[in-house]
C-alpha positions in Angstrom: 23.5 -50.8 -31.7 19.9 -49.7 -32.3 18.9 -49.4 -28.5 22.6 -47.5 -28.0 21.0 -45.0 -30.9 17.8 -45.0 -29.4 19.1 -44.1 -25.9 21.6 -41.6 -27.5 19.0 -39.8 -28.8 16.7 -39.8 -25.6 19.5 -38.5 -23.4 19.8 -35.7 -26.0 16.2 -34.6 -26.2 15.8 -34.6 -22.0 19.2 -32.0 -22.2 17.5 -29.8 -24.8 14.5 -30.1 -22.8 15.9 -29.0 -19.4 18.5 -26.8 -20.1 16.8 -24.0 -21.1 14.1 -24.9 -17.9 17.6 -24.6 -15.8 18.9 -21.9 -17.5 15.6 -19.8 -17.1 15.6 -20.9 -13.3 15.8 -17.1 -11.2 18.9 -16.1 -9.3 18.3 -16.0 -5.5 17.7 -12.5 -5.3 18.1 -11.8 -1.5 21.8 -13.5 -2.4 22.2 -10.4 -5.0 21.2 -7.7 -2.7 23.4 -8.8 0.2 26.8 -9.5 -2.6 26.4 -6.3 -4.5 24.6 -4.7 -1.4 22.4 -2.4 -2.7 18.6 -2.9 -2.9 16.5 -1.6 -5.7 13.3 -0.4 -4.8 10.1 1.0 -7.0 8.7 3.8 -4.9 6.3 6.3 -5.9 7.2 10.1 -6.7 3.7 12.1 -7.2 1.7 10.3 -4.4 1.6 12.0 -1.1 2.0 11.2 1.6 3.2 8.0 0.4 6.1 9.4 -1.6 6.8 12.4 -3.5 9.4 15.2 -4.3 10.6 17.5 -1.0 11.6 20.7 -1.3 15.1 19.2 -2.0 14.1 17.5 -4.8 14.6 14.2 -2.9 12.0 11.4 -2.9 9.7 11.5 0.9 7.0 9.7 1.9 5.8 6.8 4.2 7.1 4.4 1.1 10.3 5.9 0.9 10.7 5.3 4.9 9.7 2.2 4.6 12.0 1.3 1.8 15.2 2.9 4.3 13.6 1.0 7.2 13.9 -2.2 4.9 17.5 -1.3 3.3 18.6 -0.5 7.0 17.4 -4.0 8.2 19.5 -5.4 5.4 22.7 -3.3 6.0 22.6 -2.4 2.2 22.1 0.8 0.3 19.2 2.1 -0.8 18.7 2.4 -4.6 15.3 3.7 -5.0 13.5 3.5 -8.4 10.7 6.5 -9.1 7.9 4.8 -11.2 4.5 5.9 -12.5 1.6 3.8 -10.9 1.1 1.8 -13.7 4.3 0.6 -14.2 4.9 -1.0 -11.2 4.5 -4.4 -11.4 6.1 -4.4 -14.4 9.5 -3.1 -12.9 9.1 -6.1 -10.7 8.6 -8.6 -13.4 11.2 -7.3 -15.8 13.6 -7.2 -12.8 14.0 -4.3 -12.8 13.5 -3.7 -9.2 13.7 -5.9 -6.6 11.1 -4.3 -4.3 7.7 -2.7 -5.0 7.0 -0.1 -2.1 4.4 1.9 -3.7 1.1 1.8 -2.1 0.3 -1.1 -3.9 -3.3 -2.6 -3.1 -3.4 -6.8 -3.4 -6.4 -8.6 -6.1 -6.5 -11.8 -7.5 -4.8 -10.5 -10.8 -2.1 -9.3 -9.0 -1.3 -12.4 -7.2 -1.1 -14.1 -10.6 2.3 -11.7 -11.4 3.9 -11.0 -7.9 3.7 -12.2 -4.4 2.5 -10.1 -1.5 4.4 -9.0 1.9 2.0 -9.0 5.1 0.2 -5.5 5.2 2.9 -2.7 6.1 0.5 0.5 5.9 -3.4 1.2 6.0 -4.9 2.5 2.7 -8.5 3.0 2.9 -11.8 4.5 2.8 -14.2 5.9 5.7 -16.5 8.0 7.3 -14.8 10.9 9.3 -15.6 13.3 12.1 -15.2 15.3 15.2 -14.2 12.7 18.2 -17.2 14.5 20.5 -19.7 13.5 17.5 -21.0 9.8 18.9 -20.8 8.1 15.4 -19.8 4.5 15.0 -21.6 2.8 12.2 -24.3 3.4 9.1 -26.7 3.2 11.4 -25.6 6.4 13.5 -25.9 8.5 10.4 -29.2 9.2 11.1 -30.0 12.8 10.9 -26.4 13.6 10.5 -25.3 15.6 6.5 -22.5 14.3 5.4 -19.7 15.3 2.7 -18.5 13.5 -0.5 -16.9 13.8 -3.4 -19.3 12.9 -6.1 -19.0 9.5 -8.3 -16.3 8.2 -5.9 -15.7 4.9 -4.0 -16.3 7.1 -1.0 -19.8 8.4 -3.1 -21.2 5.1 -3.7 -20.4 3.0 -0.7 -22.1 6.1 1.4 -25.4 5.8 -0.8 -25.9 2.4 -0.3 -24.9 2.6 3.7 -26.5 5.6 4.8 -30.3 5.4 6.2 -32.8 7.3 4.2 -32.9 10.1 7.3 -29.4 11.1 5.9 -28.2 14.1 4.4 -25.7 13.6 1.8 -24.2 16.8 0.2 -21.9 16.1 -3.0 -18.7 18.2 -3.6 -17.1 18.2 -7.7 -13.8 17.7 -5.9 -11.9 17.0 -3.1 -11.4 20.5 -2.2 -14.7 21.3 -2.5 -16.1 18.7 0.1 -12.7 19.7 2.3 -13.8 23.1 2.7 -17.9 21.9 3.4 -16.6 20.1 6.1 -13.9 22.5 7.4 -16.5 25.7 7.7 -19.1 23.3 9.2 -21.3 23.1 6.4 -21.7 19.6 7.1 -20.8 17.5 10.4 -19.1 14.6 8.9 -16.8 14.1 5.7 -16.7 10.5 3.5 -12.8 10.6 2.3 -9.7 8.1 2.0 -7.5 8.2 4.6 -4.5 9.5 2.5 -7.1 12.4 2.1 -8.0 12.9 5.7 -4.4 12.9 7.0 -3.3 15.9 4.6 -6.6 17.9 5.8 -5.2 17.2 8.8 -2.3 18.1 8.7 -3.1 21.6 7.2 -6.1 22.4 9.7 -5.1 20.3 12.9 -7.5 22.0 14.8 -10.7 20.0 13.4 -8.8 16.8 13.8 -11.5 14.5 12.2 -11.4 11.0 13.5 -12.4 7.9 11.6 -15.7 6.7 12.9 -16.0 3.6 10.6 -14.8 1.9 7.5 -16.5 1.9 4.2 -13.9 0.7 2.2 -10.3 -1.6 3.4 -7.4 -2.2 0.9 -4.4 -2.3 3.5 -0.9 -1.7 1.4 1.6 -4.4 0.3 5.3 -4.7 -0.6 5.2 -6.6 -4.0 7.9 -9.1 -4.6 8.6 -11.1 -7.8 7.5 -14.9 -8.1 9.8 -17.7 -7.2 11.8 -15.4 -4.5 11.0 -17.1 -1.4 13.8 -16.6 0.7 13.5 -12.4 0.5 9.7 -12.7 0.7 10.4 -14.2 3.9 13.3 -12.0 4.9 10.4 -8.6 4.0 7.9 -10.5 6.3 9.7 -10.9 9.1 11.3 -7.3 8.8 8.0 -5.7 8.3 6.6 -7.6 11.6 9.1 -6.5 13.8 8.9 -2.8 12.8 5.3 -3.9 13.6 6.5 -5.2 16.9 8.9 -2.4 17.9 7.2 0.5 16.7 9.0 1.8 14.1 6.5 1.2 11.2 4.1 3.3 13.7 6.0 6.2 13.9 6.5 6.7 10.3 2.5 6.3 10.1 2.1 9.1 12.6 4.2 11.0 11.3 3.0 10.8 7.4 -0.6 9.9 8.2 -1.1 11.9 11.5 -2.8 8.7 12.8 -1.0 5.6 15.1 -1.3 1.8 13.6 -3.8 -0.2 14.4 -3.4 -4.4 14.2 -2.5 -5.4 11.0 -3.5 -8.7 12.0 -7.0 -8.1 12.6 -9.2 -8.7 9.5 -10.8 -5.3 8.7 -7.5 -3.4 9.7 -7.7 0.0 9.0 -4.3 1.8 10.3 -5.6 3.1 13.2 -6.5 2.7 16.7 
């Protein structure tokens, strides 16, 4: 009667135990974006080019093509979710969202919260200049001035690369080291890419050209922990827009510059 008792009361503790480990188990959540077929997805609204307001008030941006690209490849509608920068990942984890398509950069603290897609857009830092200028590392910026925005990623990387021959004139803004570069006041610029390709697209004929990298952080879709299956369904979307040129096209057309390799270690986004 005793070892009935005892077992009794064994079977009762493992239920308490698991049942709230089942019960806090995640839904499949590919499974709920195909049955209610709609796919929510955190995009940013005050980030161009990446994604911000048009002039009719609707959300546009290389995110917010990518988010229809993936929505399209699922044949579900497209719910998308405007959030601040620093919210993002926090969307994901509440559940909030399903998706995060918001130029979002991968660390080791972020991997501890979400899971990472393959790289679906460059995001990065370089040294930029007319195509006729023969530039092609550090090295070459011998005897060359160069613009920067002072106490920036761009600012400090460009201190510690350029040879002592260098002349390294610092703006108080992005504007200001725009316009040194525009009017010639210096023959090569140190900017982020998102940086370049709106100067660009405002002044196409100075067309600077990345000459090298200073600084790569490639851009990631951010999905929750413990969702496999639409990790894997992102992935394999995102490669064969890779494949087919579709994610090109929206990169030329938001960036002003064709993809690169993704694949390739130090990818940058361009060719």
């Amino acid at each position: 009667m005793a070892r009935r008792t005892l077992f009794g009361a064994l079977g009762l503790v493992v239920a308490i135990m698991t049942g709230p480990v089942a019960a806090m188990a995640k839904d499949d959540a590919l499974d709920h974006i195909v049955k209610t077929g709609t796919i929510k997805v955190a995009v940013p609204d005050n980030f161009p080019p990446f994604g911000t307001l048009g002039p009719d008030a609707k959300p546009q941006g290389y995110d917010i093509d990518t988010a229809t690209l993936i929505a399209e490849a699922l044949n579900v509608k497209l719910d998308l979710v405007a959030v601040p920068s620093a919210d993002r990942i926090s969307y994901l984890t509440a559940g909030k969202v399903d998706l995060v398509i918001s130029s979002l950069g991968k660390n080791p603290d972020r991997e501890k919260l979400v899971d990472f897609s393959i790289a679906y857009a460059p995001f990065f830092s370089g040294v930029f200049g007319p195509e006729r200028l023969d530039v092609a590392k550090p090295a070459d910026l011998a005897g060359k001035t160069i613009a920067v925005t002072r106490d920036t990623i761009e600012d400090t990387a460009l201190t510690k690369l350029a040879p002592p021959t260098a002349t390294i004139k610092r703006f108080e803004d992005n504007a200001g080291t725009e316009v040194a570069f525009l009017v010639s006041q210096t023959e090569l610029v140190a900017m982020g890419n998102v940086v370049a390709a709106a100067m660009l697209a405002t002044n196409p004929p100075k067309k600077p050209t990345i000459k090298f990298l200073l600084q790569n952080s490639p851009c990631y879709i951010g999905v929750d922990k413990g969702q496999a299956n639409l990790l894997a369904k992102v992935d394999a979307i995102i490669a064969a827009a890779l494949k087919d040129g579709s994610l090109n096209k929206i990169s030329e057309h938001w960036l002003n510059a064709p993809l690169g390799d993704p694949e390739h270690p130090n990818w940058v986004g361009v060719k």
